[in-house]
C-alpha positions in Angstrom: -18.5 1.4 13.9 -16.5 0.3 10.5 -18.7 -0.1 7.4 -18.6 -3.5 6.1 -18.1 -3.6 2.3 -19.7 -6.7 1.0 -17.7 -8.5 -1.6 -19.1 -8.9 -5.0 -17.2 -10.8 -8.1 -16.3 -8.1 -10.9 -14.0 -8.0 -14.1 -11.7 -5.2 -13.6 -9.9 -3.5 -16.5 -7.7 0.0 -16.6 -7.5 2.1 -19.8 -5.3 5.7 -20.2 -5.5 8.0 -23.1 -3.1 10.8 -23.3 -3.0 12.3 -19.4 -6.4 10.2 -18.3 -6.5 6.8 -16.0 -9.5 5.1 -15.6 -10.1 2.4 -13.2 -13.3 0.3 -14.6 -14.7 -2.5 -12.8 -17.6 -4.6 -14.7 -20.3 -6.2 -11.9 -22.9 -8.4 -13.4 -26.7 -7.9 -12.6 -28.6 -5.0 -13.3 -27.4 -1.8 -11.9 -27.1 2.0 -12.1 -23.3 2.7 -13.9 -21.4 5.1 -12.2 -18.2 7.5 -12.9 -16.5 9.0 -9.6 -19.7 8.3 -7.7 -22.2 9.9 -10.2 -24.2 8.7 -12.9 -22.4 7.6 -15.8 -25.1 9.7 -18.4 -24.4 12.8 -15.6 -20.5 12.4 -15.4 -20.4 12.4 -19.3 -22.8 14.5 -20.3 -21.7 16.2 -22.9 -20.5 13.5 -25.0 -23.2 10.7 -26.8 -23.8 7.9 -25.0 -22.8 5.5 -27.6 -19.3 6.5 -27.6 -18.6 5.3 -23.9 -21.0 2.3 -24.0 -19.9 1.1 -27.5 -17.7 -2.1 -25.9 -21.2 -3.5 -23.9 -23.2 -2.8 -27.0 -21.0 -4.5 -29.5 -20.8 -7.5 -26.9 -24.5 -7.7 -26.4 -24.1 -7.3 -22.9 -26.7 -4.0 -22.6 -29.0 -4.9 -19.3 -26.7 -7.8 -17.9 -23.7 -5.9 -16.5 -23.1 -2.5 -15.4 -20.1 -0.4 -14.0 -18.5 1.5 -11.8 -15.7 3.3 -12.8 -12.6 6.2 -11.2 -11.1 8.3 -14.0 -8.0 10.9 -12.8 -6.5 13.1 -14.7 -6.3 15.0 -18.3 -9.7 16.8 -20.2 -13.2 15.1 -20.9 -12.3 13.0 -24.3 -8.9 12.0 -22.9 -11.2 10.7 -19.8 -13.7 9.3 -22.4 -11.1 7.4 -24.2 -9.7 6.4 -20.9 -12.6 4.5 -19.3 -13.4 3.0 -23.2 -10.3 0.9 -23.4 -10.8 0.2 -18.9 -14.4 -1.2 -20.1 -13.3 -3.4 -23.5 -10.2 -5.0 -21.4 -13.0 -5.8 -18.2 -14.9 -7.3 -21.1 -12.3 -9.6 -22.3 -11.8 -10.9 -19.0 -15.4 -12.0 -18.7 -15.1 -14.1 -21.5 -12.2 -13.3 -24.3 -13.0 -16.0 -27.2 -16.6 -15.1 -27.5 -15.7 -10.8 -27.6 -12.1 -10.3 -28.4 -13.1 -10.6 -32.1 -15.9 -7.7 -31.9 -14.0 -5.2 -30.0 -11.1 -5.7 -31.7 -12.7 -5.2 -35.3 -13.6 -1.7 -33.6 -10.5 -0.9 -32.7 -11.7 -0.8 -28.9 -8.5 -2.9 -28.0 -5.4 -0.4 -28.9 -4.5 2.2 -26.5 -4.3 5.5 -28.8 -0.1 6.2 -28.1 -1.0 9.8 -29.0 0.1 12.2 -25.9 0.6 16.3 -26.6 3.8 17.6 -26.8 5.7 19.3 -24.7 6.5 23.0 -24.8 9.7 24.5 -25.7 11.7 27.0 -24.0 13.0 30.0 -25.9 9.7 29.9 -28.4 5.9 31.8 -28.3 3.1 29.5 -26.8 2.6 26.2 -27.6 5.0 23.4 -28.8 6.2 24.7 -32.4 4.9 28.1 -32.4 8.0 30.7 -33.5 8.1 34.5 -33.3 7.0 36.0 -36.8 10.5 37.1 -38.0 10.3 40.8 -39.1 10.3 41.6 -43.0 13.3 43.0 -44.4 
């Protein structure tokens, strides 16, 4: 027998920071927030709450909505900054007069262009690194 999905309305928004993609869907209603099917304070746990939950605090939407969300790719922070600028873009689809102004004073809107550079051939490890030249 097929599973039957049941369709609920949602604001969806996708955010990428240097190798990271993050797929965020905003559902309103009271719910437990998840990344890659686990608990959002679980998925993240290293990092402070705050920093990944800053767009629905600064909207005043804490308790109202909550999230699901599918980040690929890149390290923890890059993930993190990923699924920040996925959450502020579902939020501006909700309603964008009443939060553009908020998020955007936070600098929640930008997508950080920052990505790491790319290794050389023909030098030591890492992007700029030389070979000490020998003295005299």
């Amino acid at each position: 027998m097929k599973k039957e999905k049941t369709k609920e309305a949602y604001f969806y928004g996708l955010g990428r920071r240097k190798r990271s993609i993050a797929r965020v869907r905003l559902y309103p209603g009271k719910g437990q927030s998840k990344v890659n099917d686990k608990p959002i304070e679980e998925y993240f746990k290293d990092i402070p709450k705050e920093s990944y939950l800053k767009p629905i605090s600064l909207s005043e939407l804490t308790g109202k909505y909550y999230t699901t969300g599918r980040v690929v790719g890149g390290g923890i922070f890059g993930q993190v900054g990923a699924f920040t600028l996925g959450l502020s873009r579902a939020i501006l689809k909700l309603d964008s007069d009443k939060y553009r102004k908020a998020l955007k004073a936070a600098g929640l809107l930008m997508r950080d262009p920052r990505e790491r550079e790319r290794r050389k051939f023909g030098l030591a490890q890492g992007a700029r690194a030389r070979k000490q030249s020998p003295k005299r």
